[in-house]
Biopython code that builds the backbone (N, CA, C, O; Angstrom):
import numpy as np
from Bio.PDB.StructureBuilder import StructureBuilder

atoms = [
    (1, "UNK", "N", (-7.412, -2.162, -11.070)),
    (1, "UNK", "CA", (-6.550, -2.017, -9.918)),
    (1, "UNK", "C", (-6.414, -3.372, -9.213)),
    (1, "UNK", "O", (-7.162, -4.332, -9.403)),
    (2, "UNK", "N", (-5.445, -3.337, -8.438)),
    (2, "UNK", "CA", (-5.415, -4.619, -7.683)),
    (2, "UNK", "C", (-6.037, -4.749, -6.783)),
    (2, "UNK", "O", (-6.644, -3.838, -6.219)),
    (3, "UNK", "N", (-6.018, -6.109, -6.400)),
    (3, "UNK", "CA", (-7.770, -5.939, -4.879)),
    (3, "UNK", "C", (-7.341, -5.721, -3.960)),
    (3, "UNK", "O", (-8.204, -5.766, -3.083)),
    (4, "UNK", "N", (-6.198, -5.429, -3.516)),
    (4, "UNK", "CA", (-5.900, -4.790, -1.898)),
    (4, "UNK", "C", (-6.010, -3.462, -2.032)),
    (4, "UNK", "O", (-6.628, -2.890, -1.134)),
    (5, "UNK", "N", (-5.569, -2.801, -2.930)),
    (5, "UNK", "CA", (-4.983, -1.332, -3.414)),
    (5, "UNK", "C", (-6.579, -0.617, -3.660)),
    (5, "UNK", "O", (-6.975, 0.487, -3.286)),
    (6, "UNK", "N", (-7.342, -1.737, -4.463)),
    (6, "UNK", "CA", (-8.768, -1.179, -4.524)),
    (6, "UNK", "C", (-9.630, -0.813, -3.135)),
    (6, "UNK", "O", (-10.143, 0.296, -2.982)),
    (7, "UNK", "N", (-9.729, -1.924, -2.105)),
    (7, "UNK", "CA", (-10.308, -1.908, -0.966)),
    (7, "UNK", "C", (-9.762, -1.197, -0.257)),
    (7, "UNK", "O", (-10.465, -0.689, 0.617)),
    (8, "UNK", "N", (-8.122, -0.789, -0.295)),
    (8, "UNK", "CA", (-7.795, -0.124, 0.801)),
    (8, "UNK", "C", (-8.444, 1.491, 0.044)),
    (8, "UNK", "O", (-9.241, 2.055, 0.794)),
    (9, "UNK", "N", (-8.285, 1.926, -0.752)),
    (9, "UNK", "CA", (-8.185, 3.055, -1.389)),
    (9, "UNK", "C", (-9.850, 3.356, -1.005)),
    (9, "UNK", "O", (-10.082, 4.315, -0.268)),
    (10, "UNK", "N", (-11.125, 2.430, -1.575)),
    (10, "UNK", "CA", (-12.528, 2.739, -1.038)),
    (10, "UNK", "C", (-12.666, 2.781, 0.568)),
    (10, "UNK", "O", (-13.723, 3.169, 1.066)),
    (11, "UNK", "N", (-11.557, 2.367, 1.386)),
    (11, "UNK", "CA", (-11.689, 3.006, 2.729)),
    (11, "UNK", "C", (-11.126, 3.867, 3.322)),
    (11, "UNK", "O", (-11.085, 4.193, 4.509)),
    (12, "UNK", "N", (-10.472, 4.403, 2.001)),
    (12, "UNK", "CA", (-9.865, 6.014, 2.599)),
    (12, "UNK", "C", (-8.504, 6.064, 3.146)),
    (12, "UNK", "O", (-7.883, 7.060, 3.517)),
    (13, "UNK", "N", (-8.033, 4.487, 3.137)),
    (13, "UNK", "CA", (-6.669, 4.337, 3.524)),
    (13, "UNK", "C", (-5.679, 5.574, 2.841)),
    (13, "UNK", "O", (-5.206, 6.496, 3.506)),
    (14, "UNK", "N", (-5.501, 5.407, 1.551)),
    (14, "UNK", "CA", (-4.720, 6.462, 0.743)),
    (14, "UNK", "C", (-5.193, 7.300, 0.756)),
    (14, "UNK", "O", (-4.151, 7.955, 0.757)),
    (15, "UNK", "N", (-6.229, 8.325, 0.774)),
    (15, "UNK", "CA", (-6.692, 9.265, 1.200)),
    (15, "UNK", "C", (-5.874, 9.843, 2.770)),
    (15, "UNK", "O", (-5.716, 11.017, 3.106)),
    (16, "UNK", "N", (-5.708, 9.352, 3.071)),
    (16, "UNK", "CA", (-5.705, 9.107, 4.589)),
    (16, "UNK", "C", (-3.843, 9.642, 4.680)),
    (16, "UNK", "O", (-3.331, 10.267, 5.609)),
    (17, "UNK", "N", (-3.353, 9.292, 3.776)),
    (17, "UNK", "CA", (-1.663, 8.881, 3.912)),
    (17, "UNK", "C", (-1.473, 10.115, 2.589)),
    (17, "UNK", "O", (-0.391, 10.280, 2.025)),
    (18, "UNK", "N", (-2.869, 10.998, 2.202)),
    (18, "UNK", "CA", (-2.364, 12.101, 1.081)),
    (18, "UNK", "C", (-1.814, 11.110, -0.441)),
    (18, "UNK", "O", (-0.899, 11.466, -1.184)),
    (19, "UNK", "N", (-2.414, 10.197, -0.562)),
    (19, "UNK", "CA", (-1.983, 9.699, -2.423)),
    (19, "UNK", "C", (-2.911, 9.358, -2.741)),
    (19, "UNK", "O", (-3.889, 8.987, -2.092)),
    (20, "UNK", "N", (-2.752, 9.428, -3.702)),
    (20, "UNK", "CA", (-3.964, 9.555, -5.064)),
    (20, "UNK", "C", (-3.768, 8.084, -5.526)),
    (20, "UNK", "O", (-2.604, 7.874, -5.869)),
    (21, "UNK", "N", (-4.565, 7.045, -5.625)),
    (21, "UNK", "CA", (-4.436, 6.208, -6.123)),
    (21, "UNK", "C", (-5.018, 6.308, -7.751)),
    (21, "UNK", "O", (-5.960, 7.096, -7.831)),
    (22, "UNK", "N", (-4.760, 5.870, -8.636)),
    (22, "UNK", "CA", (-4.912, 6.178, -10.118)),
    (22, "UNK", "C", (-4.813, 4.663, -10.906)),
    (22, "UNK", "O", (-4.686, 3.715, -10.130)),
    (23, "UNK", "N", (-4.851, 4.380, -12.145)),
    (23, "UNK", "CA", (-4.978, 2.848, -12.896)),
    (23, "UNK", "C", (-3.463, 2.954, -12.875)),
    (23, "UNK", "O", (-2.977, 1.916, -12.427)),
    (24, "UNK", "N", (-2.489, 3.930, -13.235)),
    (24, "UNK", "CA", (-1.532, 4.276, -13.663)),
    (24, "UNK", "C", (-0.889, 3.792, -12.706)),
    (24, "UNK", "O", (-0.020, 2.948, -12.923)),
    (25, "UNK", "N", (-1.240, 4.313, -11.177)),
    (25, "UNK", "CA", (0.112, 4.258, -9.917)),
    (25, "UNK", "C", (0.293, 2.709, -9.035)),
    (25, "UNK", "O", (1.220, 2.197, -8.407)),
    (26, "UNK", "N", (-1.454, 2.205, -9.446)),
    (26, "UNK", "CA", (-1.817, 1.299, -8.552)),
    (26, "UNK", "C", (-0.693, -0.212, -8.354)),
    (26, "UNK", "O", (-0.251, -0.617, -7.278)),
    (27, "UNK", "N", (-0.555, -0.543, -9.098)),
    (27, "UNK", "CA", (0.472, -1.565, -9.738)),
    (27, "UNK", "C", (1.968, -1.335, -8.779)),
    (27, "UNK", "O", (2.348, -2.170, -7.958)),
    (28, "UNK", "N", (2.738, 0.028, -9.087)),
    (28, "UNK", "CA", (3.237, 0.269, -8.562)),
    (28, "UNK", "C", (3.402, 0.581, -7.029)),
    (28, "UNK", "O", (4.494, 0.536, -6.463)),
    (29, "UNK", "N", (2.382, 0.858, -6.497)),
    (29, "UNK", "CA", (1.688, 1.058, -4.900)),
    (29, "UNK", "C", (1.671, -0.312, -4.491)),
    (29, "UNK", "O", (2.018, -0.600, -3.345)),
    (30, "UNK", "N", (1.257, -1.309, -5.416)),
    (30, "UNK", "CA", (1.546, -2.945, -4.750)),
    (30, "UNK", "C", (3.066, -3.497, -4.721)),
    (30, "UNK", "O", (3.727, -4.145, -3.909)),
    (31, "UNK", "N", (3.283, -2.979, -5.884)),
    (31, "UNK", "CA", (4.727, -3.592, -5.606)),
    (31, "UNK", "C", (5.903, -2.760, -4.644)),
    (31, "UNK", "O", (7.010, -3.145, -4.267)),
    (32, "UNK", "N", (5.388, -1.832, -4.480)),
    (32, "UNK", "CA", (6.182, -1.430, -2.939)),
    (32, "UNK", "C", (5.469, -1.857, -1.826)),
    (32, "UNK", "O", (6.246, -2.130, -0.911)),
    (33, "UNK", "N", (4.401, -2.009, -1.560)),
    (33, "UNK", "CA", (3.627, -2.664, -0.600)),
    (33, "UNK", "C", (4.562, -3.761, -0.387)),
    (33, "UNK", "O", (5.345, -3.870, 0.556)),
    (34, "UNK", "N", (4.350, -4.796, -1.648)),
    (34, "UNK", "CA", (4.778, -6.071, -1.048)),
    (34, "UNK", "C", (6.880, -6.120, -1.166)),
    (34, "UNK", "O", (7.454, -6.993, -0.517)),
    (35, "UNK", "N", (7.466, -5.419, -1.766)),
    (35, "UNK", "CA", (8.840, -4.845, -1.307)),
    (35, "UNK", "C", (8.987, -4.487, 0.520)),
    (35, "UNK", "O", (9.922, -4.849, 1.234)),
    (36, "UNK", "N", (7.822, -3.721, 0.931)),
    (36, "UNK", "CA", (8.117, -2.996, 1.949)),
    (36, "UNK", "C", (8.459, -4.365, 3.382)),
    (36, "UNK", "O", (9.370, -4.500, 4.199)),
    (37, "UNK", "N", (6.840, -5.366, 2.989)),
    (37, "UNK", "CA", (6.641, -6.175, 3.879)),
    (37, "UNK", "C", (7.235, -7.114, 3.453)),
    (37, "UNK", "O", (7.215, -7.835, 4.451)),
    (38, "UNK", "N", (7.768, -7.669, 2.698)),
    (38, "UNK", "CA", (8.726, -8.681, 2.456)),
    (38, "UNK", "C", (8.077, -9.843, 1.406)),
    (38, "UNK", "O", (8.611, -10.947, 1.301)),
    (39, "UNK", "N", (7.413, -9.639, 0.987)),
    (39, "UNK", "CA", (6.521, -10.262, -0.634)),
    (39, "UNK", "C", (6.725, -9.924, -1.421)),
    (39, "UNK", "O", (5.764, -9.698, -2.155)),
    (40, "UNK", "N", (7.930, -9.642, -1.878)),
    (40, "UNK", "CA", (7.940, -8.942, -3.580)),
    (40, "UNK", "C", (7.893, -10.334, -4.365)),
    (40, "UNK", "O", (8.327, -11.427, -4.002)),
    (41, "UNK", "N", (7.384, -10.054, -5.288)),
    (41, "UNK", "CA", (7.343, -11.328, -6.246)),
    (41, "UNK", "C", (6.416, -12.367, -5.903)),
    (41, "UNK", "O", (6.371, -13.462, -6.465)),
    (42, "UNK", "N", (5.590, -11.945, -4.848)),
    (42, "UNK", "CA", (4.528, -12.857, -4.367)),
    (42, "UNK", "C", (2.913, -12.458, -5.049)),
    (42, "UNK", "O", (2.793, -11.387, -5.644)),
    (43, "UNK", "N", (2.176, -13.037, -4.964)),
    (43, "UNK", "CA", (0.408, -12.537, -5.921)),
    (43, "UNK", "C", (0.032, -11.904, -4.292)),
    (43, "UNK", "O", (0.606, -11.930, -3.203)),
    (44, "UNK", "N", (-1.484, -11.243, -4.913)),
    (44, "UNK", "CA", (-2.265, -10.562, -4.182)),
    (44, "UNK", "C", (-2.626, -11.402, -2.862)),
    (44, "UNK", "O", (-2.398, -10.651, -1.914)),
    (45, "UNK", "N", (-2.965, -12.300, -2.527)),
    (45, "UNK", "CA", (-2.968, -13.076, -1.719)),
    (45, "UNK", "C", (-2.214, -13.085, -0.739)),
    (45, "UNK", "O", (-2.849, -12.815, 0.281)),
    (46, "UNK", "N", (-0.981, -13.298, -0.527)),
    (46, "UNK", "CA", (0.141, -13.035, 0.118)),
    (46, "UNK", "C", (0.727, -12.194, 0.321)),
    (46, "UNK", "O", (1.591, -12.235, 1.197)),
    (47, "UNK", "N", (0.592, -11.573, -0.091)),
    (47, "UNK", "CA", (1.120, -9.614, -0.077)),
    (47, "UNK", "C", (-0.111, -9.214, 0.997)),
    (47, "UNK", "O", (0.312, -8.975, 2.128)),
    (48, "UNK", "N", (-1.587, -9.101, 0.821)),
    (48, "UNK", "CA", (-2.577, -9.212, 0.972)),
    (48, "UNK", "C", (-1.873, -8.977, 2.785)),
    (48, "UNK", "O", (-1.474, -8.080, 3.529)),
    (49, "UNK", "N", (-2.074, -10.383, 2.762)),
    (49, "UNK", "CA", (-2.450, -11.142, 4.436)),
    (49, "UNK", "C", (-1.283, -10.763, 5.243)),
    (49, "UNK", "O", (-1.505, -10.827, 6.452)),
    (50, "UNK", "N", (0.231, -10.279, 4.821)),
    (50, "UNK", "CA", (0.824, -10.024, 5.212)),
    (50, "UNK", "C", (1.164, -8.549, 5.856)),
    (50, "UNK", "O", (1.890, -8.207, 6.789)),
    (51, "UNK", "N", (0.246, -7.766, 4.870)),
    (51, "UNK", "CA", (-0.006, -5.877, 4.663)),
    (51, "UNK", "C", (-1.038, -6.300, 6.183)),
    (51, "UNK", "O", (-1.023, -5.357, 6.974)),
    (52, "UNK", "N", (-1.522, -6.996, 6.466)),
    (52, "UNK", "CA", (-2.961, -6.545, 7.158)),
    (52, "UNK", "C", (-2.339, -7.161, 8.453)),
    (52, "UNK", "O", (-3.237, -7.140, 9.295)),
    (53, "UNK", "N", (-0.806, -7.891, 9.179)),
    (53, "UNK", "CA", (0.020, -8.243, 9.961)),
    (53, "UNK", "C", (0.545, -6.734, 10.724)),
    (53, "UNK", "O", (0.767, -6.454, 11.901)),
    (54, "UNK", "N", (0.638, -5.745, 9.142)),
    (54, "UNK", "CA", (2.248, -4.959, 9.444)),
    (54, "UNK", "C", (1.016, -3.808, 9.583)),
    (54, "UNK", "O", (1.342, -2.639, 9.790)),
    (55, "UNK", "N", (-0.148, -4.112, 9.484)),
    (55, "UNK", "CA", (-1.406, -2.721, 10.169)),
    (55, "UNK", "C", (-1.992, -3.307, 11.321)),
    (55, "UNK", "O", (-3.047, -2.754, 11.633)),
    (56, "UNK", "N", (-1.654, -4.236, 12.045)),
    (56, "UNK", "CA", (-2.212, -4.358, 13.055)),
    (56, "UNK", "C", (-0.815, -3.982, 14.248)),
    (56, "UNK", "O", (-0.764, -3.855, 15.472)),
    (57, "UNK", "N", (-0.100, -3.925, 13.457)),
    (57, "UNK", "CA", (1.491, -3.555, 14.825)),
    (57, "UNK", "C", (1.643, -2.155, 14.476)),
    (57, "UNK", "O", (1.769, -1.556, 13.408)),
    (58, "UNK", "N", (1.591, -1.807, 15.715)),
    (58, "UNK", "CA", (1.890, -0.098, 15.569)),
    (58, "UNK", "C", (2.942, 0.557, 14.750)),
    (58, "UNK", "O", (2.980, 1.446, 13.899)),
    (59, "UNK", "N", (3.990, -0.436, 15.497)),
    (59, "UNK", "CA", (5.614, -0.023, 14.700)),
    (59, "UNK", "C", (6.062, -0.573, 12.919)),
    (59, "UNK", "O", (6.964, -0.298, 12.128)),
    (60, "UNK", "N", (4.894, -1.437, 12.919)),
    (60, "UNK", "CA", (5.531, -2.097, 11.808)),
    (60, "UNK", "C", (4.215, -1.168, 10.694)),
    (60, "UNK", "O", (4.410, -0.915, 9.505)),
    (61, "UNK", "N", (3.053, -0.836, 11.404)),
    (61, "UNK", "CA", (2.371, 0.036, 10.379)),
    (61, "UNK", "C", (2.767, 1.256, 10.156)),
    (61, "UNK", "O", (2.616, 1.718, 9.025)),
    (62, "UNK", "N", (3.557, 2.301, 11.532)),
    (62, "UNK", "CA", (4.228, 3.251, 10.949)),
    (62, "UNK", "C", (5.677, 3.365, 10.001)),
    (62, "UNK", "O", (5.982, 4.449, 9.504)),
    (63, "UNK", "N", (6.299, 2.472, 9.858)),
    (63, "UNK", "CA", (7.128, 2.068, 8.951)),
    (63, "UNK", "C", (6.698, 1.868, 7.703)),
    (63, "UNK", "O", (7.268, 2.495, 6.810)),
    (64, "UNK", "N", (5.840, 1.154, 7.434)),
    (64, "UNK", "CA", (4.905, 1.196, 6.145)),
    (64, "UNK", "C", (3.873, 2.500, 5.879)),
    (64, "UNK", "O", (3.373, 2.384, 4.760)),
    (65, "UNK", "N", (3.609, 3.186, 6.278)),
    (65, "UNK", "CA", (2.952, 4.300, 6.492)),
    (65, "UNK", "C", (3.642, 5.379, 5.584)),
    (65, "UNK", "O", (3.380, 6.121, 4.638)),
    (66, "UNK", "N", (5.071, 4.904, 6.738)),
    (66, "UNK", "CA", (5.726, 6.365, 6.127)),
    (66, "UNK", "C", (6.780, 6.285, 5.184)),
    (66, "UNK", "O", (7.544, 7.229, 4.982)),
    (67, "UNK", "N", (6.856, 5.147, 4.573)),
    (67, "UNK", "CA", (7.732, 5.021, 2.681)),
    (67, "UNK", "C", (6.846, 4.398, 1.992)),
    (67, "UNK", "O", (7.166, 3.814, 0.957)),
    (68, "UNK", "N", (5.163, 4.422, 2.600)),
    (68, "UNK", "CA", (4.411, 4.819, 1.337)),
    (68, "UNK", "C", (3.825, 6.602, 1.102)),
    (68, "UNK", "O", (3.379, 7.268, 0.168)),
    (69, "UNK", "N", (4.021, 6.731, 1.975)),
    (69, "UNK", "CA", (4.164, 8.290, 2.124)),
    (69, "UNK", "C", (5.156, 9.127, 1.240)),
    (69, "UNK", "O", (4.986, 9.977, 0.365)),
    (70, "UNK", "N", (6.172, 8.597, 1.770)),
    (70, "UNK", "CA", (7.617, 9.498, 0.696)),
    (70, "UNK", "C", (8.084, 8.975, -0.543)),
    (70, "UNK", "O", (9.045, 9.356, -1.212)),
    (71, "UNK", "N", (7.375, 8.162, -0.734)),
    (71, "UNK", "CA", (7.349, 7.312, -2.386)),
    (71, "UNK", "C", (5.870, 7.541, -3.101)),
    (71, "UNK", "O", (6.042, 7.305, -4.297)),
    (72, "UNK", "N", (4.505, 7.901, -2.863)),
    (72, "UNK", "CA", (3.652, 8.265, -3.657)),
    (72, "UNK", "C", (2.808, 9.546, -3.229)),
    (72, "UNK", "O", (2.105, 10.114, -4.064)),
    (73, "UNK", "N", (2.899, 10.033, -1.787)),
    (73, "UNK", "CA", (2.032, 11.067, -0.977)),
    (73, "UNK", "C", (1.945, 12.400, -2.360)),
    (73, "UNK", "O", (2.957, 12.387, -3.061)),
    (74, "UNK", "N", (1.285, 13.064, -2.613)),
    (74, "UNK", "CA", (1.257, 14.359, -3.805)),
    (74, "UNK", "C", (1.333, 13.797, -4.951)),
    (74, "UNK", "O", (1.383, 14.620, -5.865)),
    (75, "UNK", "N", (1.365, 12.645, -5.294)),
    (75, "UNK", "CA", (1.646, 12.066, -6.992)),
    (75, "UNK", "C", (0.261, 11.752, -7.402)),
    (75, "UNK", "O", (-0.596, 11.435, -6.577)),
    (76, "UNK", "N", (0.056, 11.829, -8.559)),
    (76, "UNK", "CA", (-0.724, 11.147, -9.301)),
    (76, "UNK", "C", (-2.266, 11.923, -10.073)),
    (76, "UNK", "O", (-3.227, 11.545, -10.742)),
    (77, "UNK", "N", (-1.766, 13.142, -9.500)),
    (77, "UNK", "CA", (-2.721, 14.262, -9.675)),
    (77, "UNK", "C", (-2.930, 14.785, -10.666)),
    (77, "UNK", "O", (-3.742, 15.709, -10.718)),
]
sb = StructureBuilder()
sb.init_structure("model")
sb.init_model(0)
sb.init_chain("A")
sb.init_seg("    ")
for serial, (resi, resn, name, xyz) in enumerate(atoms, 1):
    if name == "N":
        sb.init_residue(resn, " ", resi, " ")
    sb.init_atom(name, np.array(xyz, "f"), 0.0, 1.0, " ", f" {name:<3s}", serial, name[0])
structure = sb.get_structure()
């Protein structure tokens, strides 16, 4: 898995938002991550530091919250 997707997932983040993180989905869970916040095509690093910007702002974490919600929430089961 990738190392944001891993750490967030061992703290219950995705748990948290109802998705199943899997070897299968994880990949894909980053690359909407970094689509959502504006890093597509960027490495873990930068995607990274930017995800942990758009969770410290209320508005900009419920926006990310909720089209990772309606793009993986019930999958992977």
């Amino acid at each position: 898995m990738t190392c944001f997707v891993t750490h967030l997932r061992k703290k219950g983040y995705f748990d948290r938002l109802g998705i199943v993180v899997t070897r299968e989905n994880a990949k894909a869970i980053e690359g909407e991550i970094a689509r959502i916040v504006g890093k597509k095509g960027e490495h873990c690093p930068a995607i990274w530091n930017e995800m942990k910007e758009w969770m410290a702002d209320s508005g900009r974490n419920a926006k990310l919250e909720a089209a990772l919600k309606r793009k993986f929430a019930g999958r992977g089961k």
